[in-house]
Phi, psi and omega in degrees: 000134204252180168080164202315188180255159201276160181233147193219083154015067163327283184195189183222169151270097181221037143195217154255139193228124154049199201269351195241060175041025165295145190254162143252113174292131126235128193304156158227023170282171164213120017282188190291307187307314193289034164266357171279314180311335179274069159248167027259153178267174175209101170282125183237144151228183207285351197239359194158182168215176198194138182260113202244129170232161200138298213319169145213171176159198240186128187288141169220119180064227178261032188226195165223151169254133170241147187248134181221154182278102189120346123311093174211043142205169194285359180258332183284358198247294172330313186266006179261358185297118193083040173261156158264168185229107188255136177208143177330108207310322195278024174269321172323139155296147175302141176305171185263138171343116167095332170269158198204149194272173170300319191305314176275008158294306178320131206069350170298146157308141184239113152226172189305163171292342187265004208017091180235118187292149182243348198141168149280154146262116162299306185211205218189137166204127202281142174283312212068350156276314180213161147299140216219106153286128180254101204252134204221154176218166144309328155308302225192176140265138150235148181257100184258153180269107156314079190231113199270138195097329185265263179272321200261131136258019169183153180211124183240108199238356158290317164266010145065062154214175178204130162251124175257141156278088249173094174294115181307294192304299187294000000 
């Protein structure tokens, strides 16, 4: 897949720790500390974004204290709180056979087993039982369940498709 490159949703900054401009992270790697290994990040708020490589830090309670370079007092630690931390797709390791990051789902063509186009997938929404496609046309939205074996019988991501087993009417 060609064009510019995916950026892929780490974690946020959402507070501060003490006086010498350490944040508090949340990760959504797992583990959580493996959000330091994906650098450099491009941190966005509300006001820019900026690219920081460097960072460390230390799991503390249900979070992380982050060191981050150039940040070194507390109003500067202050002004990155509710930012994300984004990095760069191709910093990710490759998926393992059968697994796929969201990110590289997203825009795939969506069709029936029978091929009948149904859409893109716009996003992905986690369930907690399963992962959920969310597939959009002009006509309409679907929700298909991400179930590989079930409903998806193919995930092609060199012809950037996904064939579902999926009744069009639903």
């Amino acid at each position: 897949m060609s064009g510019p490159e995916k950026f892929v949703l780490l974690g946020k900054v959402v507070g501060v720790h003490g006086v010498r401009g350490e944040v508090k992270l949340e990760s959504y790697t797992e583990p959580r500390t493996q959000i330091f290994r994906y650098q450099p990040w491009r941190v966005k708020s509300a006001t820019g974004e900026m690219d920081i490589a460097g960072g460390n830090g230390r799991a503390q309670g249900k979070g992380i204290v982050a060191t981050l370079p150039g940040i070194d007092d507390r109003d500067a630690a202050a002004a990155l709180v509710g930012s994300e931390i984004w990095v760069r797709r191709s910093a990710l390791p490759k998926a393992k056979p059968g697994e796929y990051y969201w990110v590289d789902l997203e825009g795939l063509a969506v069709e029936t087993v029978e091929g009948l186009p149904l859409g893109k997938v716009s996003h992905l929404v986690a369930t907690g039982a399963n992962d959920v496609l969310v597939v959009r046309n002009e006509e309409r939205e679907r929700l298909i369940p991400f179930l590989v074996g079930s409903f998806v019988t193919e995930v092609d991501l060199d012809a950037a498709r996904i064939v579902v087993d999926w009744d069009p009417e639903f």
